[in-house]
N, C-alpha and C positions, 0 to 999 in steps of 0.2 A: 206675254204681249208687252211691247211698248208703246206708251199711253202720247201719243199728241193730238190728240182730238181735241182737246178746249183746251180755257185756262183756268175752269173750276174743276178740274178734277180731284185734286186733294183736301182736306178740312181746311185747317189754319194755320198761320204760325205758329212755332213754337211758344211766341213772347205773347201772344193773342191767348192763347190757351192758358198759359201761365197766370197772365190775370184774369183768367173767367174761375180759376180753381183758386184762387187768394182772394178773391170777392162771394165764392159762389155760397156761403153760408151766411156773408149778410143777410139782413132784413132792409129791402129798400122800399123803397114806395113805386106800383107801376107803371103802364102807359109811360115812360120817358120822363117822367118827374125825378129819377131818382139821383144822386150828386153825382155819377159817374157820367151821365148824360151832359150834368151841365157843365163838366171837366172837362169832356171832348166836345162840347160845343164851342167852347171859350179857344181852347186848341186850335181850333179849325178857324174862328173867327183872325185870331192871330198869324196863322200859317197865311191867309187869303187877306191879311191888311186889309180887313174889313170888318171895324171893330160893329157896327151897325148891322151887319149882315145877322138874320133870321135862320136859325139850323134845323132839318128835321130829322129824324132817323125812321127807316120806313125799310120796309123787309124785305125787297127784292128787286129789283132793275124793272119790272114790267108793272109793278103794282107803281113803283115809283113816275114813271111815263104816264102812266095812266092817268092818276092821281093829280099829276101835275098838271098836265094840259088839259084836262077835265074840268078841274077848277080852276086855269086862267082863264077859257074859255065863254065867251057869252054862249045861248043857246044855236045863235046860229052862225055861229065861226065855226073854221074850222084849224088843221096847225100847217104850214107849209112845212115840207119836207123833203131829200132827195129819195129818188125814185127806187134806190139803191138801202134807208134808210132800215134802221129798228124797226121804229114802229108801223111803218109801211109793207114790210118783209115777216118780220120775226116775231110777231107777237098777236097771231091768232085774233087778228081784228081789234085787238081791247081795247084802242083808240075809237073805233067804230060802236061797239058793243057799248059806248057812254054815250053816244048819237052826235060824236063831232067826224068830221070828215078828216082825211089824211090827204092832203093836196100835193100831189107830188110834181117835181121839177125835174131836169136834168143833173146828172152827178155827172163829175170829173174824179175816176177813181175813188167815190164816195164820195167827194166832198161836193157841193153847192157854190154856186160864186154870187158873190153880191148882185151884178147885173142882171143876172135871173131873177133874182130876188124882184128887183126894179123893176122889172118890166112884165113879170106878173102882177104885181101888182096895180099898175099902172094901167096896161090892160082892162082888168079885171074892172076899175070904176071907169075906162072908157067906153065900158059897155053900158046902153041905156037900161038896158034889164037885170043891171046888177044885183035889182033889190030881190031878184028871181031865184037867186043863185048863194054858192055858201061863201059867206065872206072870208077873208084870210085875217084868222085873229093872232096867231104867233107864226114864229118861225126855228123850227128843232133841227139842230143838229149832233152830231156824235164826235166825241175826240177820243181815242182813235178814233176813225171812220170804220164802215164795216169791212172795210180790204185794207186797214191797217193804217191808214195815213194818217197825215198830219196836219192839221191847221195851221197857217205860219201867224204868228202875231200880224202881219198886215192885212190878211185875209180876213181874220175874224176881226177886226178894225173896221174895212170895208163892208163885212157883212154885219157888225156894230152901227154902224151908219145909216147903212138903209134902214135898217130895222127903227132906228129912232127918225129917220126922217118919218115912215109913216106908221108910226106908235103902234109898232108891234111889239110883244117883248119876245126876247130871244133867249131860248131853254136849248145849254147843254148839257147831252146825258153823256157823263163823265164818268160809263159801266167799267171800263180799263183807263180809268183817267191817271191813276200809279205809271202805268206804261210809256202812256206821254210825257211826263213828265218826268221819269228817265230816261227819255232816248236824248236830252240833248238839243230837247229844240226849243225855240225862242220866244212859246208862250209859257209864262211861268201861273203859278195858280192866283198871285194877287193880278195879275194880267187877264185872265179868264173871269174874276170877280167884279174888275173894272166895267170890261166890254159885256157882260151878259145881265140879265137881268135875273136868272137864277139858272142853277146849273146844279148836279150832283155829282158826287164821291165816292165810286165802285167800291166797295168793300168785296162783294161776293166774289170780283174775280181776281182781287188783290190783296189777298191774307187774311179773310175775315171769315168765320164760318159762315154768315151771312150778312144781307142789308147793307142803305145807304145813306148815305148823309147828303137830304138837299138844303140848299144854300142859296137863300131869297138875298138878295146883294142889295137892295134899295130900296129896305124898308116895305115891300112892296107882297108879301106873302096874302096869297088868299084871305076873307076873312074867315074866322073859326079853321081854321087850315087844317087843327089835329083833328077835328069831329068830320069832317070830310075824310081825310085819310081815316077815318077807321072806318064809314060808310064804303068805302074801297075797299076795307076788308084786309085793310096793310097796315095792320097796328100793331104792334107786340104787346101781349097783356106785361109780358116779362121784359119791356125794353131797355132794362140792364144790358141782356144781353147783346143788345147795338152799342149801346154808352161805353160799357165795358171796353170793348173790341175798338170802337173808334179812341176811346181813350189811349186804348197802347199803340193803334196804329200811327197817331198823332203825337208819341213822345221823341222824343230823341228820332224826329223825321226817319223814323220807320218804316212809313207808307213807302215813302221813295228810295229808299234804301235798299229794302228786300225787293222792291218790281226792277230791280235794274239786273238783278236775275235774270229778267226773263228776255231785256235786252241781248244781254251778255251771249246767252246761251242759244237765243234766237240766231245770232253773227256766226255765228260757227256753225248752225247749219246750215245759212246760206253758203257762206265761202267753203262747204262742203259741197252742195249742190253744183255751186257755180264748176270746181273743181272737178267734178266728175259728169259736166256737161247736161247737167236738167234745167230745162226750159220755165222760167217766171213769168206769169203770167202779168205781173204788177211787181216794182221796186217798192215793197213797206217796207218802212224805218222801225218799224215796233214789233210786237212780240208774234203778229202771224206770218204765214210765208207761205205764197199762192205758187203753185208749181200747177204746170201742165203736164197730165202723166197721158202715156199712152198704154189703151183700156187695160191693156193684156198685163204691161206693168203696174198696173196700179192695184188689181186683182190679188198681182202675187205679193206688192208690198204688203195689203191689208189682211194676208196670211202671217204676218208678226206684227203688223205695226195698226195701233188707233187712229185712224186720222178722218177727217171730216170732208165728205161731198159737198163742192161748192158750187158747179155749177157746169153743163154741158161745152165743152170749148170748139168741137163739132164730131162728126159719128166715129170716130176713132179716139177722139182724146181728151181728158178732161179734168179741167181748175179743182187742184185738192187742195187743201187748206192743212197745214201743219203748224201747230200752236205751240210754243211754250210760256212758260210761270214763273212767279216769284219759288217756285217748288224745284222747276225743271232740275236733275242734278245732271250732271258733264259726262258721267258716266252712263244713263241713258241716252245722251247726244250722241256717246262715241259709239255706243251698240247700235245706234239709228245710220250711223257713215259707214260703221262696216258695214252692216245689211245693203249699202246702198251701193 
């Protein structure tokens, strides 16, 4: 079978591994005290021109969500979101399951526009019985998006804005944020550190066997922030094992080196697609690729090929999602274009 179904399918990188087996008989100290943690803290502080910035390492993209907007959250806020989001879609209520609400808005291709933003808002306390109702304490969104897009720097500017006009902070989850930040486009990560008030660092689906690094930008980190993340149940007793991984992904700009992989290799099977006349459902710039199969074809692809059910397109044909990785190799691409 060939594998495009996600972009965690395989462990980790080579260079990730390498330093979990050249550390792995130290004695450190745990819970993320230990010197590897505050290596790749200092790293990442550097990479994001944000030498004030606050780093967490935490174990998984949904414990990370959770955790976060849980604890920025008063009791009765809740997080804006697009309709189309993570946390809204993809993750089993856990936002709910802490008893804050998911307020969802309109998406454009996944993304959110500022004036949404506004006008919900705005809305919201022109109603006299506001105080009835769940307030709107942040606003999340996702780089990629979940159909692969892209933020432009003016967009997350504009959605920067409103957010501080009415002091909401703004959390990006930055699960394939590696992705973004090889494709080439014009927000860079001290750019994202500026405009957001914390945000994270995919590790899980960008060379790390697991976990992620969030990134409080303005001083501004929950109080007790680890003792809650572990109340969440998202602590590593052994958090070398994040420190470690983020340390090598953060040397010699590795993180973005190895995700342009999945760029790379993503291009070629669109200009594959395009070429042998399959229908997109959505133009991404990043490592997934929405095609509309019809049923009958799609049935017979998923007789050799992994790929992931995205969504009904109507009773004959339907948005498949085909992913690749900092892993993908060229020769599984080319075995994917012949079969096609």
């Amino acid at each position: 079978m060939l594998y495009f179904k996600n972009d965690y399918s395989e462990g980790a990188h080579p260079r990730v591994l390498e330093h979990l087996i050249e550390t792995n008989m130290e004695k450190l100290d745990g819970y993320g005290e230990d010197k590897y943690c505050r290596l790749a803290k200092e790293k990442i502080r550097e990479a994001t021109c944000c030498p004030e910035a606050e780093v967490f390492f935490i174990s998984g993209g949904t414990q990370t969500n959770q955790a976060v907007i849980a604890t920025m959250l008063e009791r009765h806020e809740g997080v804006i979101s697009a309709v189309t989001g993570h946390v809204a879609c993809h993750e089993a209520g856990a936002i709910e399951y802490t008893g804050h609400k998911v307020i969802t808005i309109p998406h454009y291709m996944g993304k959110i526009k500022a004036e949404d933003v506004d006008k919900w808002v705005e809305t919201f306390y022109a109603d006299e019985s506001h105080s009835h109702m769940v307030y709107p304490g942040m606003v999340y969104i996702s780089h990629p998006t979940e159909y692969g897009t892209l933020y432009t720097k003016k967009e997350l500017t504009e959605i920067s804005e409103v957010c501080r006009k009415h002091k909401l902070p703004l959390f990006l989850d930055g699960a394939r944020l590696g992705y973004a930040l090889a494709s080439g486009a014009d927000l860079s990560l001290p750019d994202i550190a500026s405009l957001c008030d914390v945000f994270y660092i995919g590790g899980t689906k960008c060379g790390a066997l697991c976990g992620e690094a969030v990134v409080f930008t303005k001083n501004n980190a929950p109080k007790h922030f680890s003792t809650l993340v572990k109340q969440h149940g998202a602590m590593l007793a052994k958090g070398r094992v994040l420190g470690v991984q983020f340390d090598a992904l953060f040397t010699d700009n590795l993180y973005v080196e190895i995700s342009k992989n999945a760029i790379e290799t993503a291009q070629m099977l669109k200009d594959a697609f395009r070429e042998k006349g399959y229908e997109f459902f959505i133009n991404s710039p990043t490592n997934q690729i929405f095609i509309i199969l019809e049923n009958g074809k799609m049935a017979k692809i998923k007789e050799k090929v992994c790929i992931s059910y995205w969504e009904k397109y109507d009773e004959n044909h339907t948005v498949v999602r085909f992913a690749t990785s900092w892993a993908t190799s060229c020769e599984d691409v080319q075995k994917l274009v012949e079969l096609l």
